[in-house]
C-alpha positions as CSV (number, residue, x, y, z in Angstrom):
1,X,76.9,89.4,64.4
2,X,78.2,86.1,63.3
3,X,81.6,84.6,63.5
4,X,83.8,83.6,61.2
5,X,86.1,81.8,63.7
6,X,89.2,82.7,61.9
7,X,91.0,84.2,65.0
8,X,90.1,80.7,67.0
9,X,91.4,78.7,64.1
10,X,94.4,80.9,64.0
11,X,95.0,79.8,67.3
12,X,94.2,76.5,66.9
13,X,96.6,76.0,63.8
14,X,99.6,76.8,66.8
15,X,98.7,73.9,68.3
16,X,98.5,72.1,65.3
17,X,101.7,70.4,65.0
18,X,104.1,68.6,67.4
19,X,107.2,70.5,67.3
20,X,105.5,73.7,67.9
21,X,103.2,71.8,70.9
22,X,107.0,70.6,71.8
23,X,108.3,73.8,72.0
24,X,104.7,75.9,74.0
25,X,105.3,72.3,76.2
26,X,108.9,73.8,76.9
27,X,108.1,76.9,77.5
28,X,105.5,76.3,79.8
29,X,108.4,75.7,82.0
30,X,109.3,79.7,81.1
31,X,111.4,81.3,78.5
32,X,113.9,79.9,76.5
33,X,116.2,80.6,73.5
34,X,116.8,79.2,69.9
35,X,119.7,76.8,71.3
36,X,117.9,76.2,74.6
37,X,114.9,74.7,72.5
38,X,117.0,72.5,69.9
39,X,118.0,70.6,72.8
40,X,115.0,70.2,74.7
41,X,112.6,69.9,71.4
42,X,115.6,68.9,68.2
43,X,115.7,69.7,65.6
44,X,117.4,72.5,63.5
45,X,117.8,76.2,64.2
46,X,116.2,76.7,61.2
47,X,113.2,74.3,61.9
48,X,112.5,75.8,65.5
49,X,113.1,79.3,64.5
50,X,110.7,79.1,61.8
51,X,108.0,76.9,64.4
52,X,108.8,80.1,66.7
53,X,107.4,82.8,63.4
54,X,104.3,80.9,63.6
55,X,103.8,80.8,67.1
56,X,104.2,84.6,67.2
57,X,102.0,85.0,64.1
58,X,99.3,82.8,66.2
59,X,99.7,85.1,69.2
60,X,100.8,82.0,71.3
61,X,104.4,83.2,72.1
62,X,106.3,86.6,72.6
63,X,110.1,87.3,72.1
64,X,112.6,90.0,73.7
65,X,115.8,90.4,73.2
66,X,118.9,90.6,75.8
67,X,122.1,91.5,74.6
68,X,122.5,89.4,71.0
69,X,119.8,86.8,71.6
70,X,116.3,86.3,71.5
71,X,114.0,85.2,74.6
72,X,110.9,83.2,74.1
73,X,107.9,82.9,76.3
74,X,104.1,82.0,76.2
75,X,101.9,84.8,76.2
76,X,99.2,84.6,78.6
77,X,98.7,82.2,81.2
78,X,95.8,81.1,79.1
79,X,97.8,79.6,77.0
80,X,99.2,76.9,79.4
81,X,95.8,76.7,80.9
82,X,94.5,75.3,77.2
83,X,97.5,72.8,76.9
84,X,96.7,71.3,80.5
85,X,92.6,71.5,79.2
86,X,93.6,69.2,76.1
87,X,96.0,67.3,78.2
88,X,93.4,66.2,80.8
89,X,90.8,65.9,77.9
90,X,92.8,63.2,76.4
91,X,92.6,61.1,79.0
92,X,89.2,60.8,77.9
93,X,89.5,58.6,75.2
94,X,90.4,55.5,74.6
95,X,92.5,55.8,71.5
96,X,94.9,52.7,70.1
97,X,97.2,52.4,67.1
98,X,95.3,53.5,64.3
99,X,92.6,55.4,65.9
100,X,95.3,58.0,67.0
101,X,96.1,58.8,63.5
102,X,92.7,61.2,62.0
103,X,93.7,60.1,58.4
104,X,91.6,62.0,56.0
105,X,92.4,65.3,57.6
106,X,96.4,65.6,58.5
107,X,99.6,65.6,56.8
């Protein structure tokens, strides 16, 4: 049976961007609202509410709700165990100014 990879890439693509690492990075710490993660990450309600749709679609985060607002945590343990794997993996390499920036394949 051979794979396609789509449901790793899925995953991968919630890691793919710095406000939404931001916010799993804030989370890690345990759930949070909207207004909690605009002043830990920034940015807009809009922005972080529409960074928190894609987490959910990537199965990184969960919501509840309690009373009128919504709760935000990281779904597995595995999670946080995969942001501390690419955390210590960076260490790694010896990356300077322009080598950070991979520019033929980000926006």
């Amino acid at each position: 049976m051979s794979n396609d990879y789509t449901l790793q890439l899925k995953l991968i693509h919630g890691f793919s961007n710095k406000t939404r690492y931001s916010i799993l990075h804030a989370l890690k710490n345990g759930e949070k609202n909207v207004t909690d993660l605009m002043g830990q990450v920034g940015g807009s309600q809009s922005s972080i509410s529409q960074h928190l749709a894609c987490l959910r679609d990537c199965g990184l985060i969960e919501k509840r709700m309690e009373g009128k607002y919504y709760f935000y945590s990281i779904t597995t343990p595995k999670i946080i165990q995969l942001m501390d794997i690419l955390d210590e993996t960076i260490q790694d390499f010896e990356w300077t100014g322009e080598s950070i920036e991979c520019k033929h394949h980000m926006a």
